[in-house]
N, CA, C and O atoms as a DFTB+ gen file, in Angstrom:
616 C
 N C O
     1  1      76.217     130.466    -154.182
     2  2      76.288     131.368    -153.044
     3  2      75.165     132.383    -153.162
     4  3      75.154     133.266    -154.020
     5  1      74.082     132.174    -152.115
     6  2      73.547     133.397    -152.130
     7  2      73.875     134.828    -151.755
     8  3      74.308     135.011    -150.618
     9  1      73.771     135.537    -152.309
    10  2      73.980     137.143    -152.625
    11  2      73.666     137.838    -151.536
    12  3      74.151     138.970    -151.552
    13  1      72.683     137.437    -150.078
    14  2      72.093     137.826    -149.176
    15  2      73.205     137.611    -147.974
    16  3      73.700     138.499    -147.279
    17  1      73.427     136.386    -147.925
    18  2      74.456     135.756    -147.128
    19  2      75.990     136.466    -146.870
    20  3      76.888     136.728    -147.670
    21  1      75.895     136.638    -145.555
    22  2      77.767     137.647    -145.146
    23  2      78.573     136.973    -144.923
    24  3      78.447     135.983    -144.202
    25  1      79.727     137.362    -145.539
    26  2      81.260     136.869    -145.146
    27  2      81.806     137.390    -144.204
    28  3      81.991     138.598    -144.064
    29  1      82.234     136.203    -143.190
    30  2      82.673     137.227    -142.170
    31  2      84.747     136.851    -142.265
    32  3      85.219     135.716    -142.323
    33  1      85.488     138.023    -142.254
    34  2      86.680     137.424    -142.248
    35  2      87.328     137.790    -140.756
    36  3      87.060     138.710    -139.983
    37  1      88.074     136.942    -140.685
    38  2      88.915     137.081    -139.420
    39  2      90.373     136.000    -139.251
    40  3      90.760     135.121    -140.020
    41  1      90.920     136.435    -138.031
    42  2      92.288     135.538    -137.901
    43  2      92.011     134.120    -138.137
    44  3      90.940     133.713    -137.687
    45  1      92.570     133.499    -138.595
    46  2      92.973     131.946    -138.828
    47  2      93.212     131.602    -137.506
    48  3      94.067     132.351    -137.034
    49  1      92.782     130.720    -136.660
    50  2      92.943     129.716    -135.326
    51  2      93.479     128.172    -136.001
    52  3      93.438     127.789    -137.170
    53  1      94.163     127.240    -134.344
    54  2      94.022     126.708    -135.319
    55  2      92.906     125.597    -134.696
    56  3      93.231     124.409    -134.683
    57  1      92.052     125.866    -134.364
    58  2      90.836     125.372    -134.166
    59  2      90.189     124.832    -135.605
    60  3      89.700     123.717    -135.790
    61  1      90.360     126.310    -136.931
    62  2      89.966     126.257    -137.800
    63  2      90.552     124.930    -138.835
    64  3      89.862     124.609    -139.802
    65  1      91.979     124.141    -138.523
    66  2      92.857     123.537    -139.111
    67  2      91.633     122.228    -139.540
    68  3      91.831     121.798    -140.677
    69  1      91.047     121.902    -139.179
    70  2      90.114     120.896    -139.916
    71  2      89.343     121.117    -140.889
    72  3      88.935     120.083    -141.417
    73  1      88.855     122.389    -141.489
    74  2      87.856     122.607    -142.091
    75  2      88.171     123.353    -143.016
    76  3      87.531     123.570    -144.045
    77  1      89.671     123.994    -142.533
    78  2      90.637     124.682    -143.703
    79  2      91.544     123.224    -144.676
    80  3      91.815     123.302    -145.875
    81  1      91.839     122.107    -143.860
    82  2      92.560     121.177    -144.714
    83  2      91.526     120.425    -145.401
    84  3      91.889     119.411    -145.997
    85  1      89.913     120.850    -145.425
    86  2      89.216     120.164    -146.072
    87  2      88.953     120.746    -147.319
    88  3      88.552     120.043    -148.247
    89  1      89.206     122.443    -147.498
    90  2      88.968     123.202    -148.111
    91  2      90.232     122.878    -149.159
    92  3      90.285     122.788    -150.386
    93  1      91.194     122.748    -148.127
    94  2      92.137     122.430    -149.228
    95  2      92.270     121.627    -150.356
    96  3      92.576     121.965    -151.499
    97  1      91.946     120.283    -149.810
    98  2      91.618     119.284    -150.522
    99  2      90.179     119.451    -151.530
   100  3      90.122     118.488    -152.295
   101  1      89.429     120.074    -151.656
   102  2      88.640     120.425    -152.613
   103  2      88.972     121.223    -153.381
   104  3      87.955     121.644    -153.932
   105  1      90.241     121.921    -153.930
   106  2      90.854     122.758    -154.595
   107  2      91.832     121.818    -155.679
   108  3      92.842     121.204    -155.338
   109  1      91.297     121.871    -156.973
   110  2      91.758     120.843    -157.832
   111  2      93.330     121.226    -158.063
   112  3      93.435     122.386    -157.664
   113  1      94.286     120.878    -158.415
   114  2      95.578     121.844    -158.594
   115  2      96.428     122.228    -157.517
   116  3      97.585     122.632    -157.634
   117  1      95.585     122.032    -156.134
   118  2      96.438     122.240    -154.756
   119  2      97.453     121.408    -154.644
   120  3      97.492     120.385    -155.328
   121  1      98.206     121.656    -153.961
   122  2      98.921     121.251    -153.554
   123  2      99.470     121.197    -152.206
   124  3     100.005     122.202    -151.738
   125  1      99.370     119.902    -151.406
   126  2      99.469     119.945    -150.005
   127  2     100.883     119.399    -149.287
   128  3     101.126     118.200    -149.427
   129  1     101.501     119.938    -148.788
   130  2     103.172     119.412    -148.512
   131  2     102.490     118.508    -146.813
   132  3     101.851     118.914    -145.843
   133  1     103.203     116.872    -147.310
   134  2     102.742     115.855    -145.840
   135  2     103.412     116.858    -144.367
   136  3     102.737     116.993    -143.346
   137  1     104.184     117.199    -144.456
   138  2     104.867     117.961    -143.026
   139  2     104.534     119.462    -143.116
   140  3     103.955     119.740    -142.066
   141  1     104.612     120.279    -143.696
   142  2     104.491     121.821    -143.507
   143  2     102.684     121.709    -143.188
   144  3     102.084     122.238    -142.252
   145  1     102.107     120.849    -144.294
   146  2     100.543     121.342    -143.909
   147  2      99.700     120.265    -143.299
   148  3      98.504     120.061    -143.505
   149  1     100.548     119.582    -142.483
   150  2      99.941     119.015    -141.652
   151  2      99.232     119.672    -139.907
   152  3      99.195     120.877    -139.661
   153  1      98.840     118.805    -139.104
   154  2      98.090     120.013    -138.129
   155  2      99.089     120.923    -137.327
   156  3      99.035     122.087    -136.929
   157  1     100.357     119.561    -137.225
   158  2     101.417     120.313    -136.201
   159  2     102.455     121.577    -137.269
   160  3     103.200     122.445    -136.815
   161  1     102.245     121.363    -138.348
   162  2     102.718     122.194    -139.029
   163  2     102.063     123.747    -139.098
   164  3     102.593     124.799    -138.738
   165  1     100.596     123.506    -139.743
   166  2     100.297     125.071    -139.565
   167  2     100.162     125.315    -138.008
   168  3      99.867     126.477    -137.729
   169  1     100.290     124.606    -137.127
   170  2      99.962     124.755    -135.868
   171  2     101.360     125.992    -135.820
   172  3     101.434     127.208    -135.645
   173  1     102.258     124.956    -136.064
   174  2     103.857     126.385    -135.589
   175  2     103.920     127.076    -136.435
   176  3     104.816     127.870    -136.147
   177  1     103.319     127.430    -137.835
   178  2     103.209     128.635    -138.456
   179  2     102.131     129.622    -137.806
   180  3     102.405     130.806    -137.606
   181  1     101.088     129.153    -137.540
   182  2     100.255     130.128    -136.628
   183  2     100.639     130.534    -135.723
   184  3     100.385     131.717    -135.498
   185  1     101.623     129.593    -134.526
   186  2     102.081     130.191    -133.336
   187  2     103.020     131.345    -133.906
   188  3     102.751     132.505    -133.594
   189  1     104.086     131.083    -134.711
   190  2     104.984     132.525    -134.965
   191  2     104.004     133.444    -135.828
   192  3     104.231     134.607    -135.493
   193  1     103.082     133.398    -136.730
   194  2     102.034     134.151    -137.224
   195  2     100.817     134.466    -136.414
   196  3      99.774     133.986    -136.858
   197  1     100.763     134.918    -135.713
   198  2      98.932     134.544    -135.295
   199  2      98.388     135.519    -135.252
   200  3      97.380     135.496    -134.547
   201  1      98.755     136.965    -135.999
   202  2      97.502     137.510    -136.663
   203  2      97.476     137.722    -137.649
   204  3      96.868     138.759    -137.914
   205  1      97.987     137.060    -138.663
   206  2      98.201     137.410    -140.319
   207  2      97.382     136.695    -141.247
   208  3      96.830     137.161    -142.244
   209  1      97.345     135.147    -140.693
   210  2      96.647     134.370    -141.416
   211  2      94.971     134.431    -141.340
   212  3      94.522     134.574    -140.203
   213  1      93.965     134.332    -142.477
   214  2      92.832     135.025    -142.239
   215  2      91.857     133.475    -143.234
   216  3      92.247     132.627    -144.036
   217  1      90.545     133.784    -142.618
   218  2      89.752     132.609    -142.599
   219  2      88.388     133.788    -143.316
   220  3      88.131     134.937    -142.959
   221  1      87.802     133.036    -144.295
   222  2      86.423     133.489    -144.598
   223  2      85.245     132.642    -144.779
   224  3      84.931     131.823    -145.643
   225  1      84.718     133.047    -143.779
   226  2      83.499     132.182    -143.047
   227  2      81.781     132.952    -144.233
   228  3      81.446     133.924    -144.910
   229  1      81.246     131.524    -143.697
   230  2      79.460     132.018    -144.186
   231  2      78.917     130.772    -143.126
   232  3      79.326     129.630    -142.917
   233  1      78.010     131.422    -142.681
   234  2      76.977     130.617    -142.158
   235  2      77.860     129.649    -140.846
   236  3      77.186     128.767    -140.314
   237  1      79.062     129.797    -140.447
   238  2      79.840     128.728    -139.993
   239  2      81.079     128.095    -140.610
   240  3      82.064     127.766    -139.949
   241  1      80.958     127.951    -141.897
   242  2      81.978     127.737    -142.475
   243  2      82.919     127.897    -143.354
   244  3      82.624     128.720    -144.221
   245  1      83.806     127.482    -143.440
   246  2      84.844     128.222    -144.408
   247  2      85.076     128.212    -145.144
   248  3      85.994     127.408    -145.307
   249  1      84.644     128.974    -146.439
   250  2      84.821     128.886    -147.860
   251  2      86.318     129.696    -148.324
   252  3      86.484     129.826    -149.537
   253  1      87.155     130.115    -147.603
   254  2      88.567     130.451    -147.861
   255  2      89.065     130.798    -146.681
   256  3      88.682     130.852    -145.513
   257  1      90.394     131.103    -147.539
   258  2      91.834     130.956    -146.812
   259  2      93.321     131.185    -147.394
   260  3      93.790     130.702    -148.425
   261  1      93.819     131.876    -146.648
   262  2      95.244     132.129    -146.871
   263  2      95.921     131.944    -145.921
   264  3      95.537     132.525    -144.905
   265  1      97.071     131.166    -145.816
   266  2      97.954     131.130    -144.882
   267  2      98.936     132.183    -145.307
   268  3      99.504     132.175    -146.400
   269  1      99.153     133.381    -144.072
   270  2     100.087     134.569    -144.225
   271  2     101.014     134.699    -143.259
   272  3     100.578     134.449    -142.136
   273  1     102.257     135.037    -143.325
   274  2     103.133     135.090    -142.557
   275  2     104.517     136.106    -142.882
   276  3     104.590     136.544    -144.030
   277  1     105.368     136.404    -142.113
   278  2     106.464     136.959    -142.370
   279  2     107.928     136.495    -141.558
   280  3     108.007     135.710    -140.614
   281  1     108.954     137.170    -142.175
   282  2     109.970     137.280    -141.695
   283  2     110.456     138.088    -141.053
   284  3     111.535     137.727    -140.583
   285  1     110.076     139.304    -140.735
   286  2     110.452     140.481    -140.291
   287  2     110.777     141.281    -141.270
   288  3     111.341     142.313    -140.906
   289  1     110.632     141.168    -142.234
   290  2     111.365     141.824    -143.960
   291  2     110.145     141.993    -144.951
   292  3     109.660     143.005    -145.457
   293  1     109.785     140.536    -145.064
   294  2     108.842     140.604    -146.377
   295  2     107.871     139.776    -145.565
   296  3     108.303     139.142    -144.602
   297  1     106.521     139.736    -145.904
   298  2     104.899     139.117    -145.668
   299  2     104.835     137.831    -146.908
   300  3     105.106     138.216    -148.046
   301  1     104.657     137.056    -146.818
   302  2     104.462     136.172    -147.441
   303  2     102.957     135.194    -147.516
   304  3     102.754     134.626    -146.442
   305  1     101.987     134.937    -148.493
   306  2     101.317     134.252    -148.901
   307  2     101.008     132.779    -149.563
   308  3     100.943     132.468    -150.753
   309  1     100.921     132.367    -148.951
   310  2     100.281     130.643    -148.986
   311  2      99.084     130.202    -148.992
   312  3      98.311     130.476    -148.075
   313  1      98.737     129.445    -150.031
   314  2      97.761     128.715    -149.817
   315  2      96.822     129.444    -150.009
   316  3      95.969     129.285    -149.137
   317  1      96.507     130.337    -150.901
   318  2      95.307     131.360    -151.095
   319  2      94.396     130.285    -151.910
   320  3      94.634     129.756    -152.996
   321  1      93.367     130.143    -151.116
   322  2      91.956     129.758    -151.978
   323  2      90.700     130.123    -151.316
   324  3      90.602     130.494    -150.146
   325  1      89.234     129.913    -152.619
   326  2      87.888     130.115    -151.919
   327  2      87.571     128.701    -153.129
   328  3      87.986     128.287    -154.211
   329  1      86.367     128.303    -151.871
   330  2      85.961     127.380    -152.166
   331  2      85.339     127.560    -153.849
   332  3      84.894     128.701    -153.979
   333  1      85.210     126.766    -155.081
   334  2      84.516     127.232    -156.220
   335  2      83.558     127.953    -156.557
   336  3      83.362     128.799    -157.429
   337  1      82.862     127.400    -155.567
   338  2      81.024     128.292    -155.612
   339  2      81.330     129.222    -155.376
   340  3      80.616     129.998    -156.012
   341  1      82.200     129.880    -154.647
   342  2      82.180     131.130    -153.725
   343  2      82.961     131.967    -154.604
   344  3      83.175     133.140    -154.298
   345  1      83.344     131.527    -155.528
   346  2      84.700     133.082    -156.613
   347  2      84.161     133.522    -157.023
   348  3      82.972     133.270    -156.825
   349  1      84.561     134.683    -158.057
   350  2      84.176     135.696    -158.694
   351  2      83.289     136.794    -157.750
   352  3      83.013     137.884    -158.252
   353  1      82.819     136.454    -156.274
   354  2      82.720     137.773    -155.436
   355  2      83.390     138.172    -154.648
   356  3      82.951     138.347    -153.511
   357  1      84.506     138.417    -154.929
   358  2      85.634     139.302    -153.925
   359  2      85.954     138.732    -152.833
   360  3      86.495     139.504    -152.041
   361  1      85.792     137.327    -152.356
   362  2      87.024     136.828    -151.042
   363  2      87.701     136.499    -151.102
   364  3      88.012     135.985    -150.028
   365  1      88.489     136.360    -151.918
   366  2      89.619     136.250    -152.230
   367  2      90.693     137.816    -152.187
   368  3      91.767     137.870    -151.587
   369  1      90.277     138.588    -152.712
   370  2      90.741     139.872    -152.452
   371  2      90.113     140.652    -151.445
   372  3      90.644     141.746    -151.249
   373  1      89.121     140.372    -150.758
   374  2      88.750     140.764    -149.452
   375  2      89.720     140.089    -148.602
   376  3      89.827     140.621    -147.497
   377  1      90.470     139.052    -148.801
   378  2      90.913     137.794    -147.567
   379  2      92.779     138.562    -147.822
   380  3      93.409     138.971    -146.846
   381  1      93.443     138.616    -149.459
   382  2      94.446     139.236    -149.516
   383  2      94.450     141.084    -148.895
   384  3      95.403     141.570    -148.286
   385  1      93.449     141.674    -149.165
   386  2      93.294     143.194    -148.381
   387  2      93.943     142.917    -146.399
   388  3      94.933     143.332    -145.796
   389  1      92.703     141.987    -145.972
   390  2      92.891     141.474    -144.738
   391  2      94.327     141.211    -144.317
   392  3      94.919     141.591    -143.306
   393  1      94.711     140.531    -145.253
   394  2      96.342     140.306    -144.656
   395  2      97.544     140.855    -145.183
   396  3      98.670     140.401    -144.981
   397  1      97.151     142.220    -146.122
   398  2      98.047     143.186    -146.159
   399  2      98.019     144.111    -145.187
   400  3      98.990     144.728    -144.750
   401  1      96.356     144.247    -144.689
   402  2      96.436     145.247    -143.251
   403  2      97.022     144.852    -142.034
   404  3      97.531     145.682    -141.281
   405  1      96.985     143.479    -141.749
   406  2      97.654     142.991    -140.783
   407  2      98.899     143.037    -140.836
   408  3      99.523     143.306    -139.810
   409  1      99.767     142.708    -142.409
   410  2     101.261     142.591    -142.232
   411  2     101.488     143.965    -142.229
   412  3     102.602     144.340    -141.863
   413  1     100.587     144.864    -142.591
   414  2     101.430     146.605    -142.344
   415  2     101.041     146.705    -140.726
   416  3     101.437     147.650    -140.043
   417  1     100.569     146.082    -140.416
   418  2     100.445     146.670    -139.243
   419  2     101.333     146.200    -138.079
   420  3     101.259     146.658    -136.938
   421  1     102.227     145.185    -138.506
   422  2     103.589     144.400    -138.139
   423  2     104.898     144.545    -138.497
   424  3     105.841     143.755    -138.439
   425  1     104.746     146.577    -139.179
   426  2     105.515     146.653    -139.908
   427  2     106.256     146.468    -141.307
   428  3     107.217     146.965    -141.893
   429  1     105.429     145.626    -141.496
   430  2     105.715     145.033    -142.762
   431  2     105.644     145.377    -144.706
   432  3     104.732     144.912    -145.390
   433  1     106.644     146.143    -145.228
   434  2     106.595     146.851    -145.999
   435  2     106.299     146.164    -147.757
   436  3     105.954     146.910    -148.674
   437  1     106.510     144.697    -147.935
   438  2     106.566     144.058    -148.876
   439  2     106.120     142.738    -148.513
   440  3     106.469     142.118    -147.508
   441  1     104.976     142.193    -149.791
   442  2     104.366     141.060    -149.650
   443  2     105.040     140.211    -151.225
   444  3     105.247     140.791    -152.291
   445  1     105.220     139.063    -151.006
   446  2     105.679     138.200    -152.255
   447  2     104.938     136.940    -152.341
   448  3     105.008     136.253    -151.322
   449  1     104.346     136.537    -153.167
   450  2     103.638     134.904    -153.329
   451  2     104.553     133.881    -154.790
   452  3     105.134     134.339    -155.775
   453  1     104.389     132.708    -154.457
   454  2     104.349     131.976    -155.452
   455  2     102.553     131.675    -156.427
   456  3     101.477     131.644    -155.830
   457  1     102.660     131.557    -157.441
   458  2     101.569     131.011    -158.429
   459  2     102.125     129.838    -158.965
   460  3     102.857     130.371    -159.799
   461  1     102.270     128.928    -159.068
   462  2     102.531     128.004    -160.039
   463  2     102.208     128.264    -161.804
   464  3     101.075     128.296    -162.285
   465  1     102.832     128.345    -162.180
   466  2     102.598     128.984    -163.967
   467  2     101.455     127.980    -164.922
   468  3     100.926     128.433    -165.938
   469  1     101.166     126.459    -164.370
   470  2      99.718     126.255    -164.404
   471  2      98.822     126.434    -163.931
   472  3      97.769     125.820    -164.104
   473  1      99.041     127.395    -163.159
   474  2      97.764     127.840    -162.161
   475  2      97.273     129.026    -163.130
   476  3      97.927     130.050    -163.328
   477  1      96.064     128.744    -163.687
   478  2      95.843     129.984    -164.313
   479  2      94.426     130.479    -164.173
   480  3      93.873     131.062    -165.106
   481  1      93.787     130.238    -162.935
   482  2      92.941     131.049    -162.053
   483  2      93.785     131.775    -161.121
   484  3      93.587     132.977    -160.943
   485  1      94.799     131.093    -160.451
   486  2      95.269     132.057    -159.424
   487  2      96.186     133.432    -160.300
   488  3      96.212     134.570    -159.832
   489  1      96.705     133.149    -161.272
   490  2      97.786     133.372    -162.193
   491  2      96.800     135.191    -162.669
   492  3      97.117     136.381    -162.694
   493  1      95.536     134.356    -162.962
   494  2      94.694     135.888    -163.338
   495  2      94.028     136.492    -162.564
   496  3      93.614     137.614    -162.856
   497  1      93.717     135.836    -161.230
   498  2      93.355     136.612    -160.125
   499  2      94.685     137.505    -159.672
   500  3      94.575     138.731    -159.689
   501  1      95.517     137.098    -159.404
   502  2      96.749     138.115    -158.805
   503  2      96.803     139.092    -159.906
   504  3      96.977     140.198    -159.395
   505  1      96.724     139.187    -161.315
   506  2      97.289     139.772    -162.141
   507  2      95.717     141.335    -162.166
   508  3      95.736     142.545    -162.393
   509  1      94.890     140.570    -161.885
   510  2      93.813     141.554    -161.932
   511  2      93.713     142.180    -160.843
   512  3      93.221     143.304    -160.952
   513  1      94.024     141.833    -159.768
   514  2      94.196     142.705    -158.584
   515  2      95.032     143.488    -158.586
   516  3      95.057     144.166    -157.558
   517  1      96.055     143.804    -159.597
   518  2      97.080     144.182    -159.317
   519  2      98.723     144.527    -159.014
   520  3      99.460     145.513    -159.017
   521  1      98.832     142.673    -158.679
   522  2     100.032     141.757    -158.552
   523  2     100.956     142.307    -159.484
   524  3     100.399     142.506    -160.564
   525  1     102.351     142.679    -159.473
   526  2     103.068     142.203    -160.401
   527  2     104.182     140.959    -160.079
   528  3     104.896     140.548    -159.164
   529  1     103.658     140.520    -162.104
   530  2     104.839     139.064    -162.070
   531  2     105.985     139.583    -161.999
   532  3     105.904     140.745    -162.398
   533  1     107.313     139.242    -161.606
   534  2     108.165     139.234    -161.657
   535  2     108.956     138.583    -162.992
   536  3     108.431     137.483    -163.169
   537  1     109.955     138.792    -163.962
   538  2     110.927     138.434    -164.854
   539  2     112.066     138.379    -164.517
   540  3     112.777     137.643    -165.203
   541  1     112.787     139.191    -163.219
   542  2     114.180     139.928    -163.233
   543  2     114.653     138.687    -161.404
   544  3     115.501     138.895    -160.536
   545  1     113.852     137.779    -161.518
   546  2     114.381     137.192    -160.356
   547  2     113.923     135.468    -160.690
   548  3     112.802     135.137    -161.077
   549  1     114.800     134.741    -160.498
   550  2     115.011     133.502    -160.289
   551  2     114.691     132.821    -158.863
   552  3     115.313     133.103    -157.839
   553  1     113.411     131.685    -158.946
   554  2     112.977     131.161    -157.936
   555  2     113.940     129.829    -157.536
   556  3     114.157     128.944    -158.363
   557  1     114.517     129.794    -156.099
   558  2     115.375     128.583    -155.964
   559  2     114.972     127.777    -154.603
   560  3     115.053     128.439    -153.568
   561  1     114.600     126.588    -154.505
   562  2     114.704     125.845    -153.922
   563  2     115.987     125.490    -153.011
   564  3     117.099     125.848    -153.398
   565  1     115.818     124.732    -151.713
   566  2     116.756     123.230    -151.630
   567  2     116.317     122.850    -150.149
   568  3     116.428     123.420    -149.063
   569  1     115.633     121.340    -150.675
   570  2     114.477     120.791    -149.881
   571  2     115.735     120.268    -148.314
   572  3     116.789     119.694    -148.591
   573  1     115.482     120.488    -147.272
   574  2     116.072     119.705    -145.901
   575  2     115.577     118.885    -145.750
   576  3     116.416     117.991    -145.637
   577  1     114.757     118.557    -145.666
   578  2     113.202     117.047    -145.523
   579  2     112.763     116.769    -146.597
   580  3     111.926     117.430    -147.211
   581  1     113.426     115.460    -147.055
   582  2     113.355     114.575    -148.276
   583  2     111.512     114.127    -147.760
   584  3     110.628     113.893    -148.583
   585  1     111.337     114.109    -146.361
   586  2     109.337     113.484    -146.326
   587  2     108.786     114.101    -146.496
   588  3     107.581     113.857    -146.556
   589  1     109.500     115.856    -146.774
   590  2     108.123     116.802    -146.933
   591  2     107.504     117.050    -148.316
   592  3     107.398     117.967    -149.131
   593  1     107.104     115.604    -148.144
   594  2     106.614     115.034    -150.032
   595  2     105.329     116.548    -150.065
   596  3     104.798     117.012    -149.056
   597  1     105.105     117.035    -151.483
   598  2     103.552     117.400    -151.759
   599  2     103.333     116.648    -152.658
   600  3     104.060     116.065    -153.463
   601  1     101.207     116.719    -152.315
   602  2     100.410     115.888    -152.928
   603  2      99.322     117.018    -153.535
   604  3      98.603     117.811    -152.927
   605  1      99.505     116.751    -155.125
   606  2      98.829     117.973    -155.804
   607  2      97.391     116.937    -155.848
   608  3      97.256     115.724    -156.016
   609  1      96.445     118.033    -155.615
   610  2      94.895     117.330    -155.685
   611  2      94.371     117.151    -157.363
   612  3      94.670     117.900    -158.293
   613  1      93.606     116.062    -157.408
   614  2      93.638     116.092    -158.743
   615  2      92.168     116.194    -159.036
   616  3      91.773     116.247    -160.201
């Protein structure tokens, strides 16, 4: 990445849904669910979200992304990545800033993410920004859609 070159961030469309599921798939460790992150999927997370989720562009295209959303309670984070080349200069925490201003600005008083505990880029990015892990709460599942297989990228 050249050093000259601007990031521009802004709302997630889902115009953007092609070039963000490509991004995805270049993220070793991702993990992509066949129904939630498919097009019609982030399509109806964007329709009930559509100013939370945030896109970071260069030159045209998109070297990150977070899918953000809420409940009316808590803001929630998905799918946070920047393309490889592009880490270690702040879009990633330029892209999480972005969609803490948006969820406060929806009211929204508390943000929560998953990391996967082999994830240990994302694991030390959250932790250096700031993040705290949690100990005092138990994560629980229980899947309704046996097809909403995920496919971790390898």
């Amino acid at each position: 990445m050249s050093g000259t070159m601007k990031i521009i961030y802004r709302a997630m469309e889902t115009e953007d849904y092609d070039q963000v599921y490509r991004l995805w798939q270049s993220i070793k460790g991702f993990g992509i669910r066949s129904l939630d992150d498919s097009r019609e999927g982030v399509e109806r997370f964007l329709k009930r979200n559509p100013a939370t989720s945030v896109v970071a562009i260069q030159n045209g295209r998109i070297v990150g992304n977070i899918l953000c959303g809420h409940d009316g309670r808590t803001g929630y984070f998905y799918h946070v990545c920047v393309e490889k080349s592009y880490r270690k200069h702040g879009i990633g925490h330029e892209m999480a800033k972005w969609c803490m201003y948006a969820l406060k600005e929806e009211g929204i008083n508390k943000i929560s993410l998953i990391a996967f505990k082999s994830n240990q880029v994302g694991n030390a990015f959250w932790q250096g920004v700031g993040w705290k892990e949690r100990a005092d709460v138990n994560f629980y599942d229980f899947v309704l859609n046996e097809e909403n297989i995920t496919k971790f990228i390898g």
